[in-house]
C-alpha positions in Angstrom: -30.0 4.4 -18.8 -33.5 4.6 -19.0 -35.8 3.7 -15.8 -38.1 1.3 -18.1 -35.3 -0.4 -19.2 -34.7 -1.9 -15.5 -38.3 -1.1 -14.0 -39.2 -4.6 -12.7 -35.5 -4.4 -10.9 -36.6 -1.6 -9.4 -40.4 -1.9 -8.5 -39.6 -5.3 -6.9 -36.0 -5.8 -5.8 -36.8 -8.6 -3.5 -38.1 -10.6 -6.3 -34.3 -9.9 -7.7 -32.8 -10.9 -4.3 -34.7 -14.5 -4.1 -33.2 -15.2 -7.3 -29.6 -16.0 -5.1 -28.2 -18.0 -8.2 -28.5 -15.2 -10.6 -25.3 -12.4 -10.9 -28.4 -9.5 -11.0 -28.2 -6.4 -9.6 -27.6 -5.3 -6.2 -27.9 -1.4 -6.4 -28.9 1.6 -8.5 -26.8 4.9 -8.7 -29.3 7.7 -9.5 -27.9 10.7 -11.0 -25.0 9.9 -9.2 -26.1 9.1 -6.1 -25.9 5.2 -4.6 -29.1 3.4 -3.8 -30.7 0.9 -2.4 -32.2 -1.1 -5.5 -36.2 -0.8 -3.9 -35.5 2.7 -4.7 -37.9 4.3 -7.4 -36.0 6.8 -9.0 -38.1 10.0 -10.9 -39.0 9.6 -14.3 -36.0 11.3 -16.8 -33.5 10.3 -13.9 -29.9 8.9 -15.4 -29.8 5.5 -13.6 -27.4 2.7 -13.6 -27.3 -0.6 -12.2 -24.7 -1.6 -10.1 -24.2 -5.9 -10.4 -22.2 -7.6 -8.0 -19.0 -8.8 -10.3 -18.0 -5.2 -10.0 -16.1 -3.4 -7.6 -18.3 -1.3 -6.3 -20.9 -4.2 -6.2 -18.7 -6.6 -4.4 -18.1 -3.2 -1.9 -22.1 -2.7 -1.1 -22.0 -7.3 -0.9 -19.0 -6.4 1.2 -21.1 -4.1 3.9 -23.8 -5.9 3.8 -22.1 -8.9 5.3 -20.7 -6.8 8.0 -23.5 -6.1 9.0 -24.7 -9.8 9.0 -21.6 -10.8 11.0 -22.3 -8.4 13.5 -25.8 -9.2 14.0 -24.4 -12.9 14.7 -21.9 -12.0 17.4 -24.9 -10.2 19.1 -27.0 -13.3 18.6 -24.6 -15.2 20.4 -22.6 -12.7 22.3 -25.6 -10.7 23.8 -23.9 -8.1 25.9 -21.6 -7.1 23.3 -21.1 -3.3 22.0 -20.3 -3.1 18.4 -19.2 0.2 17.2 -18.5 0.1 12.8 -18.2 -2.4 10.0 -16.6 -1.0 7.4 -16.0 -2.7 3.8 -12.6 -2.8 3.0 -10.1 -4.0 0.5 -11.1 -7.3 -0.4 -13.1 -8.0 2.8 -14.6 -6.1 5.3 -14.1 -5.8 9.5 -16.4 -5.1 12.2 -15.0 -4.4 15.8 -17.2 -5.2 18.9 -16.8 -4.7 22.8 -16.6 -8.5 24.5 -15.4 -9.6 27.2 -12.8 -11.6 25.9 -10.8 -11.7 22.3 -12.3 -13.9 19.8 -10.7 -17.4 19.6 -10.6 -19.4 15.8 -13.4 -21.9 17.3 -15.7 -18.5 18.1 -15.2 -17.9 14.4 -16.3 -20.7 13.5 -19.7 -20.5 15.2 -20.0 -17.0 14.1 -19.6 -17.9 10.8 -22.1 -20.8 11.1 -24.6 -18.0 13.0 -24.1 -16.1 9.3 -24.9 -19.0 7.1 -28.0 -18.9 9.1 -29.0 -15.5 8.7 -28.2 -15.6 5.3 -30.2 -18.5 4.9 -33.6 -16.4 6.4 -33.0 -13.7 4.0 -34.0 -10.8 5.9 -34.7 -7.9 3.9 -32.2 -4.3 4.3 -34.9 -2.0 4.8 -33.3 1.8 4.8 -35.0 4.4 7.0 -34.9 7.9 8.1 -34.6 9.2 11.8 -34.3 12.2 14.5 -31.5 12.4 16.2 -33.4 12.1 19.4 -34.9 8.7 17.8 -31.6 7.3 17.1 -30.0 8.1 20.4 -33.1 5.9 21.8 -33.0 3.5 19.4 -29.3 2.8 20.1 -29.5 3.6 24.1 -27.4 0.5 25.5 -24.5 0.4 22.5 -22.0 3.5 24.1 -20.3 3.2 20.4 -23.3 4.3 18.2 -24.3 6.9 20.7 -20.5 8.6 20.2 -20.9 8.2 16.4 -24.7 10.1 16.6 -23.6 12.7 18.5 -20.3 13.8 16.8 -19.4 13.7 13.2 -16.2 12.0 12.9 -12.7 13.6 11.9 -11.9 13.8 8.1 -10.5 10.2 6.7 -12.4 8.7 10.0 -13.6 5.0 8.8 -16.9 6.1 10.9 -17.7 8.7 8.2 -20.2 6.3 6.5 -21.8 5.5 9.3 -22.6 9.3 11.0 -25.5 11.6 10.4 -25.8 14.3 8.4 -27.6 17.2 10.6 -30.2 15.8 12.6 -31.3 13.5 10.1 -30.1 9.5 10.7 -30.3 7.1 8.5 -30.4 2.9 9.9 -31.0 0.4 8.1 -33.3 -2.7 9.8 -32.8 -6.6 9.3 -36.2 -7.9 9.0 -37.0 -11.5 8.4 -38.9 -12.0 5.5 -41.9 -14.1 6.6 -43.0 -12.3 9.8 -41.3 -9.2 8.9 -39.9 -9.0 12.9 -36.7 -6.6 13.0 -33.8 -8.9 13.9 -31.5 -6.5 13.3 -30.5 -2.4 13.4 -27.4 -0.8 12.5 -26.5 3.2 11.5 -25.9 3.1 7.5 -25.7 5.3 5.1 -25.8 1.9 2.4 -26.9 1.3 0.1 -27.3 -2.5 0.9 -28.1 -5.6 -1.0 -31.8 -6.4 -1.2 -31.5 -9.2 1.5 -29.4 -11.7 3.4 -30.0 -14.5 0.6 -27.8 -12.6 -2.3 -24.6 -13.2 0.5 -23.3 -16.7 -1.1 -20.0 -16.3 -0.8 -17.9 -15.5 2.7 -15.7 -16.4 5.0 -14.3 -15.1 7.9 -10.5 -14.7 8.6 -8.9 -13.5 11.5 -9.4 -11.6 15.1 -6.8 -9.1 16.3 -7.1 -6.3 18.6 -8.2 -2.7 17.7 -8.2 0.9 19.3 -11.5 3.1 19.1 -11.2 5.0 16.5 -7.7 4.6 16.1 -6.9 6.2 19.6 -4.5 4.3 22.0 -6.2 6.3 24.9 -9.5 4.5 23.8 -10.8 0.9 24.8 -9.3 -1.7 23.1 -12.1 -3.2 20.8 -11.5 -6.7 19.4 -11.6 -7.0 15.1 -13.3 -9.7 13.0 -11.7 -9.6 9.5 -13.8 -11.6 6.5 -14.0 -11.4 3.0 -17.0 -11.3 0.6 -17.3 -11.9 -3.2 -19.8 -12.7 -5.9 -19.5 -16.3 -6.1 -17.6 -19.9 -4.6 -15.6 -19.8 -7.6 -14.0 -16.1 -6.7 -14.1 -16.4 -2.9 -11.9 -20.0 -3.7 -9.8 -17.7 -6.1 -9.5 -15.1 -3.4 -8.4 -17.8 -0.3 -5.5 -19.1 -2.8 -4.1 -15.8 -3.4 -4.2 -14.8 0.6 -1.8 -18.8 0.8 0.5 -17.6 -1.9 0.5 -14.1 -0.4 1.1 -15.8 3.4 4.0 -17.8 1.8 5.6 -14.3 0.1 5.0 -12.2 3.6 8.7 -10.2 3.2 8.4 -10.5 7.7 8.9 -14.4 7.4 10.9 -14.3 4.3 13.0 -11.3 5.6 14.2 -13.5 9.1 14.6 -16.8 6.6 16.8 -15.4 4.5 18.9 -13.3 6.8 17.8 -9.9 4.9 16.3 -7.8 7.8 14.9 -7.8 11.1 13.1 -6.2 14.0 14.4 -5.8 17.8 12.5 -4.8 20.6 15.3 -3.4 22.3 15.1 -0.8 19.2 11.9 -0.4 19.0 8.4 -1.4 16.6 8.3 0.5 13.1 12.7 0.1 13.1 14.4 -2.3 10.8 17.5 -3.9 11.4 19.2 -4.9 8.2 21.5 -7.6 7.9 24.4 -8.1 5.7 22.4 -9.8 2.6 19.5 -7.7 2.9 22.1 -4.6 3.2 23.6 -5.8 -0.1 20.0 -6.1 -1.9 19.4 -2.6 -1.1 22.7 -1.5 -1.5 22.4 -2.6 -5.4 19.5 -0.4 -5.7 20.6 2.3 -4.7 23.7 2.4 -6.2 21.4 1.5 -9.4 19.6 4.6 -8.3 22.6 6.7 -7.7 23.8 6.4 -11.2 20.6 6.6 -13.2 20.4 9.8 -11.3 23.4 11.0 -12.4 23.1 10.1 -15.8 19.8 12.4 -15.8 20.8 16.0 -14.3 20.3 14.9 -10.8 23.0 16.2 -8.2 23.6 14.7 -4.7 23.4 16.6 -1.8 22.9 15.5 1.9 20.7 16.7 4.9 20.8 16.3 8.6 18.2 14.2 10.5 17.3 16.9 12.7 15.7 20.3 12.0 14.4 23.4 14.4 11.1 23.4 15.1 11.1 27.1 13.4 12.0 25.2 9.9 8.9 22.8 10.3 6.8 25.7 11.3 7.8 27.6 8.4 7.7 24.8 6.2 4.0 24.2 7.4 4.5 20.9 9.0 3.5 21.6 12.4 0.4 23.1 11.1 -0.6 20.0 9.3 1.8 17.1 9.8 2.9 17.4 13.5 0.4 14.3 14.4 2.7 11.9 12.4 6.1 13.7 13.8 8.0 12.4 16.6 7.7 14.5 19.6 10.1 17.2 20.6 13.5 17.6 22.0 14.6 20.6 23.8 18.3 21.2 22.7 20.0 24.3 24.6 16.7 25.9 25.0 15.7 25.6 21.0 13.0 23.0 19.8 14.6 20.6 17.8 12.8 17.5 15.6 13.5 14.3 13.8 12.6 15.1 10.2 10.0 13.4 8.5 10.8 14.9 5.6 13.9 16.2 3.2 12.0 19.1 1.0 12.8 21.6 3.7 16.1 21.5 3.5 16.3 21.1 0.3 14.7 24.5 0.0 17.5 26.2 2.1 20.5 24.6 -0.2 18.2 26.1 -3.3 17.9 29.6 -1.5 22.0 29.6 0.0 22.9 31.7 -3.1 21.3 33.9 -6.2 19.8 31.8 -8.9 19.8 32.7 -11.9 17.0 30.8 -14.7 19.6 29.3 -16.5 20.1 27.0 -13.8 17.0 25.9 -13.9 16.0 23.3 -14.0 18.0 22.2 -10.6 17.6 18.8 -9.8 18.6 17.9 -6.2 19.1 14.4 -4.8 19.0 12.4 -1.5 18.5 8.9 -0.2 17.5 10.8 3.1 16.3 9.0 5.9 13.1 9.9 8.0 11.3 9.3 10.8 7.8 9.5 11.5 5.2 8.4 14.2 2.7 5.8 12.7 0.3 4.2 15.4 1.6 0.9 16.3 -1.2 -0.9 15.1 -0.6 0.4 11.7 2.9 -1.2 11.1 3.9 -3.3 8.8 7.4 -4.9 8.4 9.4 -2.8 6.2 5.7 -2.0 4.6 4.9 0.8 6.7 7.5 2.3 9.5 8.5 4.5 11.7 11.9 5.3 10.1 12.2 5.0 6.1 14.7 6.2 3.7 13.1 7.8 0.2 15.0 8.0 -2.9 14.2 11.8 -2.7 14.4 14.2 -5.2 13.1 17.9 -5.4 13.4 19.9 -9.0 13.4 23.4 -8.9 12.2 24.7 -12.3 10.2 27.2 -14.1 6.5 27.4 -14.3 6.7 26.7 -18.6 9.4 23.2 -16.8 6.9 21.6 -14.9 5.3 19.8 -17.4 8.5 18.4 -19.3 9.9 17.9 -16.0 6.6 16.1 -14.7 7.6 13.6 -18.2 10.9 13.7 -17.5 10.3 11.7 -14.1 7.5 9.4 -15.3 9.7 8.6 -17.9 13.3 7.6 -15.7 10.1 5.8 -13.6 9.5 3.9 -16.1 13.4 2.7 -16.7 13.7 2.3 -12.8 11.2 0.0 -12.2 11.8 -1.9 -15.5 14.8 -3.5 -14.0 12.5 -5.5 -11.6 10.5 -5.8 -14.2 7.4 -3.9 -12.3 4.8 -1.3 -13.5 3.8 1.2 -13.6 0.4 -0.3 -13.8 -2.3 2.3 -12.3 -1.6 6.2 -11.7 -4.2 8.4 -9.6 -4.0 11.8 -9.5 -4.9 13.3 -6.0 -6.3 17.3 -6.0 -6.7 19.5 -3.0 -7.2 18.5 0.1 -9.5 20.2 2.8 -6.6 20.7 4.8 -4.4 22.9 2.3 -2.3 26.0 2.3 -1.5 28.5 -0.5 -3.6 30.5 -2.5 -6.7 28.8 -5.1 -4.5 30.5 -8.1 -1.5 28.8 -7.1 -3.6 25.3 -6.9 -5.3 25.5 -10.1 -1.8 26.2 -12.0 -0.3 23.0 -10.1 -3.3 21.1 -10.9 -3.4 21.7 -14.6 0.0 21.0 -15.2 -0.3 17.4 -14.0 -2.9 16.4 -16.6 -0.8 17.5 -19.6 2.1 15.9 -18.1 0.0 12.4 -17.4 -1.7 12.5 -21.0 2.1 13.7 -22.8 3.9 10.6 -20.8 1.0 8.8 -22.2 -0.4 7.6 -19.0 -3.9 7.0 -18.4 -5.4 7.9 -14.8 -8.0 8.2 -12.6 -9.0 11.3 -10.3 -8.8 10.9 -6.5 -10.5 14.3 -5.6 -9.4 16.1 -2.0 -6.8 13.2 -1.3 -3.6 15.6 -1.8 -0.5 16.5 -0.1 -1.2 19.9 1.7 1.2 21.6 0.1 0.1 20.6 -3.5 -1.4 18.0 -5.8 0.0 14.6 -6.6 0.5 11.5 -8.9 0.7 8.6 -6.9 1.9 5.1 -9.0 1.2 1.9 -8.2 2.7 -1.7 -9.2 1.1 -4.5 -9.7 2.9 -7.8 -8.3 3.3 -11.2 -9.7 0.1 -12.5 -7.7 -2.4 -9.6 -8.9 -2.0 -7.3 -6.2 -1.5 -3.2 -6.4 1.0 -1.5 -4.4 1.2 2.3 -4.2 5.3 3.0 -4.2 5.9 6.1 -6.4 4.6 9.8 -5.6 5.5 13.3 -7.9 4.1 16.3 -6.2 3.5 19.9 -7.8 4.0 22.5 -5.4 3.9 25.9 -5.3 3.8 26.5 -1.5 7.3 25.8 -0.1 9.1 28.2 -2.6 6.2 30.5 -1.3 6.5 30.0 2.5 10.8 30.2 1.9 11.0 33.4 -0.3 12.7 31.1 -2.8 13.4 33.6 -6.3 15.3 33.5 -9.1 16.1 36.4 -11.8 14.6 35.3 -15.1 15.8 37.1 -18.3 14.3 40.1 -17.6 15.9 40.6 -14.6 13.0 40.3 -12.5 12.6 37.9 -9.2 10.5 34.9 -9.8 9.3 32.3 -7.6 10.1 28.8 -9.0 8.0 25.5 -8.9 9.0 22.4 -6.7 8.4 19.3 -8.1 8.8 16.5 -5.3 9.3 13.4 -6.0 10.3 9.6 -4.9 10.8 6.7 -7.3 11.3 3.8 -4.7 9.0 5.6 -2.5 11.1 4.5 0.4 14.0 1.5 0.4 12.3 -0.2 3.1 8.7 0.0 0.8 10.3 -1.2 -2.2 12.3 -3.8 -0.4 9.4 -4.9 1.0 7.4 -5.3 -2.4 10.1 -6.6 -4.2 10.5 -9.9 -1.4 7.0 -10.4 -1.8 6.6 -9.9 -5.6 9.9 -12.3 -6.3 9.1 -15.0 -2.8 12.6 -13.8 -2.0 14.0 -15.1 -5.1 15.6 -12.2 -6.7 16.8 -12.3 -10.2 20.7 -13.0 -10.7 21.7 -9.3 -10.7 20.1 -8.4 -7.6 20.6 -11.4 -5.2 22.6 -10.9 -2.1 24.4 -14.5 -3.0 24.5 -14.7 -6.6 25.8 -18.3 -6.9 27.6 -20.7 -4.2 30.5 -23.6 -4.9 30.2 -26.4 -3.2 33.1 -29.0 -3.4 32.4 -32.6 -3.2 34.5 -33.6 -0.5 37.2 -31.6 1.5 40.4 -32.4 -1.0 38.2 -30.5 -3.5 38.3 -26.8 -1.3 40.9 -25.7 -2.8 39.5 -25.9 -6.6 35.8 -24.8 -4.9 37.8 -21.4 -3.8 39.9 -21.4 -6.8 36.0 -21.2 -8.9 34.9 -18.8 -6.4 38.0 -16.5 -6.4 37.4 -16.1 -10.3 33.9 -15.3 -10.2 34.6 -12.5 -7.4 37.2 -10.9 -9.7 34.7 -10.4 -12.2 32.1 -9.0 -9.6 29.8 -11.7 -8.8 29.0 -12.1 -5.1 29.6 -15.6 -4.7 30.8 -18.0 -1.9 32.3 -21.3 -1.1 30.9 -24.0 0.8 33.1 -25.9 2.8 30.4 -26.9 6.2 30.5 -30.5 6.9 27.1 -30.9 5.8 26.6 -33.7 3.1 25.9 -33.1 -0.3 22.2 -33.4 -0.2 21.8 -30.8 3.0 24.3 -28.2 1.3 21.9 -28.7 -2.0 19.0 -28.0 0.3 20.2 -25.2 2.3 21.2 -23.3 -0.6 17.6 -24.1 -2.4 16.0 -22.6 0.2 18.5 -19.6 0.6 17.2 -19.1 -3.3 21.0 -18.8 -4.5 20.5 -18.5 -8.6 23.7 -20.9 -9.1 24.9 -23.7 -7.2 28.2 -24.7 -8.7 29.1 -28.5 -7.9 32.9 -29.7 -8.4 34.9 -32.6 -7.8 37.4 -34.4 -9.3 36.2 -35.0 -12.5 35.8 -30.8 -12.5 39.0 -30.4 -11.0 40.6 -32.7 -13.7 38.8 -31.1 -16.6 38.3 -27.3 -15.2 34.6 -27.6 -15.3 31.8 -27.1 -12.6 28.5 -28.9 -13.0 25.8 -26.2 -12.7 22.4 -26.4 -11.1 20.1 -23.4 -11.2 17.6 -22.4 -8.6 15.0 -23.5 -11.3 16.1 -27.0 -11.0 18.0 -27.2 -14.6 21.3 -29.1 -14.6 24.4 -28.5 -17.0 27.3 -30.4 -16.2 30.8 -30.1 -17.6 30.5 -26.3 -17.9 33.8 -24.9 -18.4 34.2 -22.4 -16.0 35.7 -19.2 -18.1 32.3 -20.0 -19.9 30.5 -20.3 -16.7 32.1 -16.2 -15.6 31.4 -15.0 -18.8 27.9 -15.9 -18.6 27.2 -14.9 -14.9 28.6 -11.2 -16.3 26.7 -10.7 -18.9 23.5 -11.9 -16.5 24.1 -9.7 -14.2 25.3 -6.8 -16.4 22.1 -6.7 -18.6 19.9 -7.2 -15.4 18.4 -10.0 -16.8 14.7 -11.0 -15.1 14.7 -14.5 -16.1 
C-alpha cells in the first residue's frame, strides 16, 4: 500500500483514536514489522493497516486492555506487583502480586476503574530505554526487574515483554489533556492509539497462577477478560462462553456417568465409567477396523521403557521436562513412556527388511503418560495419562508423499462419522531445539507441501513450532459452536530411523535408511472424547451413544413385554435397556431426557395387545403404534450407516 494513501492515519493517529465510533485503524505493519499507528513510516515503505475487526487487530485491542486493567488494580490496589499481560485467545490475562485473591465484587470495581480510564483516553506513547533506565524506572515491581534482566526461555509468555540487548522498550499511559504519565508498562506493542478506541470488555474470572509457570515460584493471582471490536461481538462472544459452560465434557462427563476424576488417583488421571467406556470403546473398535481395512497391522508395546531407549531415542535430551521422573528397577533406570515411536522402531529393526515390505504400517492404541503442570490440566482435554490412536509407517523416501495422502485421506473418513473437520491444517517447520542433520530437514519439509497441496488441503505455515525430531501437520476441527480444536498430528521424520540404525535392502541390494511417518487420528481417546461431549452437549448420535434407546413399561404388569422389546433389540446389537424403577411415568421420561437416550420406547397394554411401542425421540418427536420388527429394523440401519441426524 502506498503511505499517501493512509497519510492523515498516520500523521495524526489520535485524531483516528477520538473517533471511538468509527471501526478505523489501530496499527500499521511496515515492511513487515508491527507499529504503533503515530508511526511515520519512510517514503517507498510497503505499509498496511491493521483495523480492529481482524484478528490481529482485536490481538493489539486485546493488549492494550491489559494493560488498562492493570493500571486499574494499581489504582486501587497500590502495593501490588504485576508481572505480564499477555493477549490471548479471545481475551487476554494479567497476573499481579496482592495480598489476597481477587473476589467477583473486586472485579467489578476493577472493571468500573477501566471504564474510567477508558473514558480519559490516555494516549500509548512507545519509548526507547537503557537497561540501567528501566531497572530505575521499574525499581519497586520485583517482576519487571526479573523480566529486564533475563530474557525469558523459548515459548515463555514473557517473550513480548523482554528487551532485546540493552535496549527497552515501555510504553507510557498519558492522559490526554495534561499529558501526566498515569501509567508504565514494558511492551514491545504495538498499541491502540489510546484508551478511548477500548469499547468493548469485560472481565471474567480470577484463579491462581505460578511465576512463570514454576510451582517453586510465588503464586500470583490471574485476571482473565475479553476484548473485541464492538457491543454487538463482545454480546456474541459472552453467549458462546454460556453455551460452551453448558457443553463443559467435566460437568457433562460426571452427569452422564461417562468419566471421572479421583483424588486418591491422582489430577491429570481419568476414571472411566461403564457408558463412557462403551463411547470410547465404539471408537476404537471403529478405528481398529478402518485400520485394518487400510494396511495397518496391530502390534502392542509395554508402558515402560529403559532410560537407554529414551536416551537413544532423543527424549531425555529434549522431552525429559514433560516425562515422569525415574524409577530405579534392579539398578537399571526405568521410565513411563510418553511415547510409542520408540518401540515401534525396535519391532521394525527385530528382523531384515527388505523394500518390498515397505510401506509397513504399524498400529497401537498405546497408552502414555506424561508430566503436564497441574495448572495446565484440563478434564480429559489435557492429561497426565492419554491413549493415542498411534500409528508409525515405515516407507521409502519416493512413499512419503502418497503415504502423507494416504493418512489425510482415512482422516478425512474417520472424522466424517462424527461428522467433524478437518477444517484448518498448519504445518509446523524446525524448531530451535532440533536434532538431525539441515539435509535430512529440508527433504522432510518438502515432502509435506506436495502431500498438503495433492490431498487438496489448504494451509498455513507455523515456522519453528515442530516436533524435534521432524516437521508436522497439525489438524484442527471446528465444533458446532465455532470453536477450533487441534486433535490430529502427521509427523515426517528422519531422525529415529537415524538414531536406531534402522535399514532396509532396496533393489539394488544396498542398505537404506527408511522414513517414519508418525501419526495419530484421534490424537488421544481422552482428547477426542473430550471434544466430541462438548461438540454433541453429550448427546451423541444413535450409533455412538452408550444407551441407544430405553423401554419403559407403563405399569409393572407390562415388564415382561418392556424386556420382551428390549431382548429383541439386543439381539440385533442395540445397546438398550429396560426400565422397571418405581419412578412415575413423567420422572422416568425426565431422567432418560436428560441421560440424552436417542429412543425412549413407551408400552402398555394397548402395545402389548397390538405388538407396538410408542416412540419418542430425544428431539421430542412422537410416533405411536410403531410395530416393533419395524421399530429394530430401523434402529439397525441407524446405527449401521452411522447416521448423524
Amino acid at each position: 500500500m502506498n503511505p499517501a494513501i493512509v497519510g492523515d492515519g498516520i500523521k495524526d493517529g489520535f485524531a483516528l483514536a477520538k473517533e471511538a465510533s468509527a471501526p478505523g485503524p489501530l496499527a500499521l505493519i511496515v515492511e513487515g514489522k508491527q507499529r504503533d499507528l503515530s508511526f511515520v513510516p519512510p517514503e517507498e515503505a510497503t505499509v498496511q493497516v491493521v483495523t480492529q475487526n481482524t484478528e490481529l487487530g482485536r490481538e493489539i485491542l486485546r493488549h492494550s486492555t491489559a494493560h488498562v486493567l492493570a493500571q486499574a488494580v494499581l489504582r486501587l490496589y497500590p502495593e501490588a506487583k504485576y508481572s505480564i499481560g499477555p493477549p490471548i485467545e479471545d481475551g487476554f490475562y494479567y497476573d499481579f502480586d496482592v495480598d489476597a485473591p481477587f473476589t467477583p465484587d473486586d472485579l467489578e470495581r476493577i472493571e468500573a476503574e477501566m471504564r474510567n480510564i477508558v473514558s480519559e483516553n490516555q494516549r500509548f506513547e512507545r519509548e526507547e530505554v537503557e537497561r540501567e533506565q528501566a531497572l530505575e524506572l521499574f525499581g519497586d515491581q520485583p517482576y519487571k526487574i526479573e523480566i529486564i534482566e533475563g530474557v525469558p526461555d523459548a515459548g515463555d509468555p514473557t517473550q513480548s515483554e523482554a528487551a532485546e540487548g540493552t535496549v527497552i522498550s515501555i510504553y507510557k499511559n498519558a492522559v490526554a489533556s495534561d499529558g501526566v504519565v498515569a501509567f508504565v508498562d514494558l511492551c514491545r506493542g504495538p498499541h491502540v492509539p489510546g484508551t478511548g478506541r477500548i469499547k468493548a470488555f469485560k472481565l471474567l474470572r480470577s484463579s491462581g497462577a505460578y511465576w512463570r509457570g514454576d510451582e517453586k515460584r510465588p503464586m500470583l493471582q490471574r485476571i482473565y477478560g475479553t476484548a473485541w471490536e464492538s457491543k454487538d461481538a463482545l454480546n456474541a462472544y459472552l453467549h458462546r462462553l454460556e453455551e460452551a459452560e453448558k457443553r463443559d465434557h467435566r460437568k457433562l462427563g460426571r452427569e452422564l456417568e461417562l468419566f471421572s476424576w479421583a483424588d486418591e488417583v491422582g489430577p491429570g488421571l481419568a476414571l472411566w465409567h461403564p457408558k463412557g467406556a462403551l463411547v470410547r470403546q465404539t471408537l476404537e473398535d471403529l478405528a481398529r477396523g478402518m485400520h485394518l481395512e487400510r494396511g495397518y497391522q496391530p502390534v502392542f508395546t509395554p508402558h515402560l521403557g529403559k532410560g537407554t531407549l529414551w536416551e537413544t531415542s532423543g527424549h531425555l535430551d529434549f522431552y525429559r521436562e514433560n516425562m515422569f521422573p525415574s524409577m530405579d528397577l534392579e539398578g537399571a533406570e526405568y521410565f513411563a513412556k510418553p511415547m510409542n515411536c520408540p518401540f515401534h522402531t525396535l519391532i521394525f529393526r527385530s528382523k531384515t527388511r527388505s523394500y518390498r515390505e515397505l510401506p509397513l504400517r504399524l498400529s497401537e492404541l498405546g497408552t502414555v503418560y506424561r508430566y503436564e503442570r497441574s495448572g495446565t490440566l484440563h478434564g480429559l482435554l489435557r492429561a497426565r495419562g492419554l491413549t493415542q490412536d498411534d500409528s508409525h509407517i515405515f516407507c521409502r523416501p519416493d512413499q512419503v508423499v502418497d503415504e502423507l495422502v494416504g493418512v489425510v485421506d482415512f482422516l478425512r473418513a474417520l472424522y466424517s462419522t462424527v461428522g467433524l473437520g478437518p477444517d484448518m491444517v498448519r504445518f509446523s517447520t524446525k524448531p530451535e531445539k532440533a536434532v538431525g542433520s539441515q539435509e535430512m530437514w529440508d527433504l522432510a519439509e518438502s515432502a509435506i507441501p506436495q502431500a498438503l497441496e495433492k490431498a487438496g488441503l489448504d494451509y498455513q505455515v507455523d515456522e519453528g513450532d515442530g516436533a524435534f525430531y521432524g516437521p508436522k501437520i497439525d489438524i484442527d476441527v471446528r465444533d458446532a459452536i465455532g470453536r477450533y480444536w487441534q486433535l490430529c498430528t502427521i509427523q515426517v521424520d528422519f531422525q529415529l530411523p537415524e538414531r536406531f540404525g534402522l535399514e532396509y535392502t532396496d533393489e539394488n541390494g544396498h542398505r537404506v535408511r527408511p522414513v517414519m511417518i508418525h501419526r495419530a487420528l484421534f490424537g488421544s481417546m481422552e482428547r477426542f472424547m473430550g471434544v466430541l461431549v462438548e461438540h454433541f452437549a453429550g448427546a451423541f448420535p444413535t450409533w455412538l451413544a452408550p444407551v441407544q434407546a430405553v423401554v419403559i413399561p407403563i405399569a409393572d404388569r407390562h415388564n415382561a413385554y418392556a424386556y420382551d422389546v428390549a431382548s429383541r433389540l439386543s439381539a440385533r446389537g442395540v445397546r438398550v435397556e429396560a426400565d422397571e424403577s418405581d419412578n412415575t411415568m413423567g420422572a422416568k421420561i425426565r431422567h432418560h431426557q436428560m441421560q440424552k437416550v436417542p429412543y425412549m420406547l413407551v408400552v402398555g397394554d394397548d402395545e402389548a395387545h397390538s405388538g407396538t411401542v410408542s416412540v419418542r425421540r430425544r428431539s421430542g418427536r412422537e410416533d405411536r403404534g410403531v410395530k416393533v420388527e419395524d421399530l429394530v429394523e430401523h434402529l439397525v440401519s441407524e446405527i449401521s450407516q452411522r447416521t448423524l441426524g
